[in-house]
VMD Tcl script that draws the C-alpha trace (Angstrom):
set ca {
  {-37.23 15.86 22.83}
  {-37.21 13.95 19.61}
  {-35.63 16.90 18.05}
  {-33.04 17.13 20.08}
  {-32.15 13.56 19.86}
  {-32.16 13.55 16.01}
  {-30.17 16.60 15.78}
  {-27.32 14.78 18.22}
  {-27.12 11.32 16.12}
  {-27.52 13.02 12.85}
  {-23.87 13.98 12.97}
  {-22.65 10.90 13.86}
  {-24.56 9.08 11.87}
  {-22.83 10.62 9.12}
  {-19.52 10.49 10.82}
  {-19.91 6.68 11.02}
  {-21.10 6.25 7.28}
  {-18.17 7.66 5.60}
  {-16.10 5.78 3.10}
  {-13.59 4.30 4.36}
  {-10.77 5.42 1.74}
  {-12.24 8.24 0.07}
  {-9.89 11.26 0.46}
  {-12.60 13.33 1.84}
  {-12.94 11.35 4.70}
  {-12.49 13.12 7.98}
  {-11.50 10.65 11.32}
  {-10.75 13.37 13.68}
  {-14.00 13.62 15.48}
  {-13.69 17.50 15.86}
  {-12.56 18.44 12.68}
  {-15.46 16.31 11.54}
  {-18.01 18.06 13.80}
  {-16.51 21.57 12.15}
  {-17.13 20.70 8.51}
  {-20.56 19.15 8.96}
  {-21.85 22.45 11.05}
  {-19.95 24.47 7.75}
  {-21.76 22.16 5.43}
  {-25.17 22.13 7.35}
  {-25.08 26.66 6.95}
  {-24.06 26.38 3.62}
  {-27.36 24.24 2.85}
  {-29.52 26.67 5.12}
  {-28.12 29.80 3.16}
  {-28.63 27.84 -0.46}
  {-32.18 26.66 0.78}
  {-33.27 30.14 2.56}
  {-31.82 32.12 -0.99}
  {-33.75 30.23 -3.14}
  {-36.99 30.43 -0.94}
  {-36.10 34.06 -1.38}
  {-35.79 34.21 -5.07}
  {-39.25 31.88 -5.78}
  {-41.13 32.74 -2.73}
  {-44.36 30.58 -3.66}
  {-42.68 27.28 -3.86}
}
mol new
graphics top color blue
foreach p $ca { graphics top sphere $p radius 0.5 }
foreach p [lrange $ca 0 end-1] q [lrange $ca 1 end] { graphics top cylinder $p $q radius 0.2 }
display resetview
C-alpha cells in the first residue's frame, strides 16, 4: 500500500516543485504526467543498461 501511495504523489510532487519561470516548466497537468512517465523509462533503460554492462555493481 505504501508503494502505491508513493508512486501516486511522486508525480505531483514534482509537478508542484517546478520553477516557476524556467522554460521547461510544464502547467498542463497531462502533458506533465506524459513527460515524467517518458523521463521515468528513460532512467529505467539508462539504469537497467548499465546494470547490464557492469553486472557486479
Amino acid at each position: 500500500m505504501n508503494r502505491k501511495i508513493k508512486l501516486l504523489i511522486n508525480p505531483f510532487w514534482y509537478y508542484l516543485n517546478q520553477h516557476l519561470f524556467d522554460h521547461q516548466s510544464v502547467w498542463n497537468m497531462n502533458l506533465f504526467w506524459h513527460l515524467y512517465k517518458i523521463q521515468l523509462l528513460n532512467k529505467c533503460w539508462n539504469k537497467e543498461s548499465s546494470q547490464q554492462s557492469h553486472p557486479y555493481l
